[in-house]
C-alpha positions in Angstrom: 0.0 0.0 0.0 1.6 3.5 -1.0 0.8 6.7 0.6 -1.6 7.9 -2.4 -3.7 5.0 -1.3 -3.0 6.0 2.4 -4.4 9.7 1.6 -7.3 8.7 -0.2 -8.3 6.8 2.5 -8.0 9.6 4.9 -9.7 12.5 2.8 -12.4 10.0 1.7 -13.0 9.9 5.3 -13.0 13.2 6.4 -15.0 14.0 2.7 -18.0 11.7 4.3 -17.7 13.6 7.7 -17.9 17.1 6.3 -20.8 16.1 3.8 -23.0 14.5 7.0 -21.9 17.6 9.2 -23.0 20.1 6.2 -26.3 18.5 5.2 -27.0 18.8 9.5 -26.0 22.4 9.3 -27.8 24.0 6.1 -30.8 22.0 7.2 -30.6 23.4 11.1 -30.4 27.1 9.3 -33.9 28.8 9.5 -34.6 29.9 6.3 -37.5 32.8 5.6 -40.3 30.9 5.5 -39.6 28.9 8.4 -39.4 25.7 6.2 -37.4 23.0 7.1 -36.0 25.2 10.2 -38.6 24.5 12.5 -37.9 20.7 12.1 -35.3 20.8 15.0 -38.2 21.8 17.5 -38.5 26.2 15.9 -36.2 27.1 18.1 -33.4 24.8 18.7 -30.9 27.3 17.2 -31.4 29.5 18.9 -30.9 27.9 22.4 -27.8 26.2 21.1 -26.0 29.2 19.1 -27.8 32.0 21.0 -29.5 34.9 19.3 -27.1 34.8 16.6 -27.2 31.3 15.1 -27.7 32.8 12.0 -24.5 34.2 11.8 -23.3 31.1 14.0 -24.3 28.5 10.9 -23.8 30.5 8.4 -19.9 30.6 8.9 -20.1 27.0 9.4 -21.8 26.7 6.1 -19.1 28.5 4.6 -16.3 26.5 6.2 -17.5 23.1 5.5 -18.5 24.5 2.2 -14.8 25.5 2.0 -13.7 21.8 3.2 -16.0 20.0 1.0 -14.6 21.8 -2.4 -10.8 21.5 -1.2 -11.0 17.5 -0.1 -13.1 17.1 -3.8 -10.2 19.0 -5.7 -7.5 17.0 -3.7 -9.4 13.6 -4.4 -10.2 13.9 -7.9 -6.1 15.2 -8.1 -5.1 12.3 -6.1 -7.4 9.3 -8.2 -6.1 10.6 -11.3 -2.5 10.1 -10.3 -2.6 7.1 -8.4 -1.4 3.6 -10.0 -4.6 1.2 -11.2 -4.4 -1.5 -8.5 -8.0 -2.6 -10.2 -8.0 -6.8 -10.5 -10.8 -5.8 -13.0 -8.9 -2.8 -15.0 -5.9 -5.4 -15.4 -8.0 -7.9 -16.6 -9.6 -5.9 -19.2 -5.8 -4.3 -20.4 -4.7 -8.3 -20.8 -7.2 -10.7 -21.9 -6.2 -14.2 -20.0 -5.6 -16.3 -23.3 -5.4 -20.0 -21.7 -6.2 -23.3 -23.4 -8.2 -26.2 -21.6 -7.7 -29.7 -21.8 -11.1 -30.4 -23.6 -10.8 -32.7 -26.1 -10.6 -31.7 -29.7 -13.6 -32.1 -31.8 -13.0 -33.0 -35.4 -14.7 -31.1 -37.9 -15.3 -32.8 -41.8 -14.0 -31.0 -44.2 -15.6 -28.2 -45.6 -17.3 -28.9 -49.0 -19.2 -25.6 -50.8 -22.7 -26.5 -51.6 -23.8 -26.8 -55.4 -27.0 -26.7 -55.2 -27.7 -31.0 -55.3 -27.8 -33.4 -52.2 -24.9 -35.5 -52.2 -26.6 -37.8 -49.4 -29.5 -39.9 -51.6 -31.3 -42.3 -50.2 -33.4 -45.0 -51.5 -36.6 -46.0 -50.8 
């Protein structure tokens, strides 16, 4: 295992985290209809980030935001320069071209048709 694999790992972990957390963050922000806002109980926010909870999730937003496009860049950078280690991709590249111990058939020989039977049979 190289450390491309290693950091993949990592970011693809931390990637999950930061989608979960910002999902749970832009849906606890109380919009201006009071939509989905008042699912956490109206005023949940507010007890938790005080009177200013929209300032509060709103620079969460922006960091997670923030976290979520630099982990994506540093992915799709990483997958593109990482060696295939697919079982599937190598199989594909190299057909497997391996003979099995069936027995031969025999074939007759190939004769082009003219248009008659050659097989007549008597009644």
């Amino acid at each position: 295992m190289n450390w491309i694999s290693i950091l993949i790992g990592f970011l693809l972990t931390v990637h999950v985290i930061v989608c979960i957390l910002l999902i749970m963050i832009v849906l606890m922000q109380r919009p201006k209809s009071e939509g989905l806002g008042t699912t956490f109980g109206g005023g949940v926010t507010d007890t938790l980030f005080g009177s200013g909870a929209g300032n509060v999730l709103t620079n969460i937003t922006r960091w997670l935001g923030t976290v979520f496009f630099i982990t994506t860049m540093l992915l799709a950078y990483l997958y593109s320069h990482r060696e295939p280690t697919s079982t599937l991709g190598s199989k594909m590249a190299a057909p497997d071209v391996t003979m099995t111990n069936a027995a031969p058939t025999q074939l007759g020989p190939v004769v082009p048709s003219t248009g008659t039977s050659t097989n007549k049979t008597t009644r």
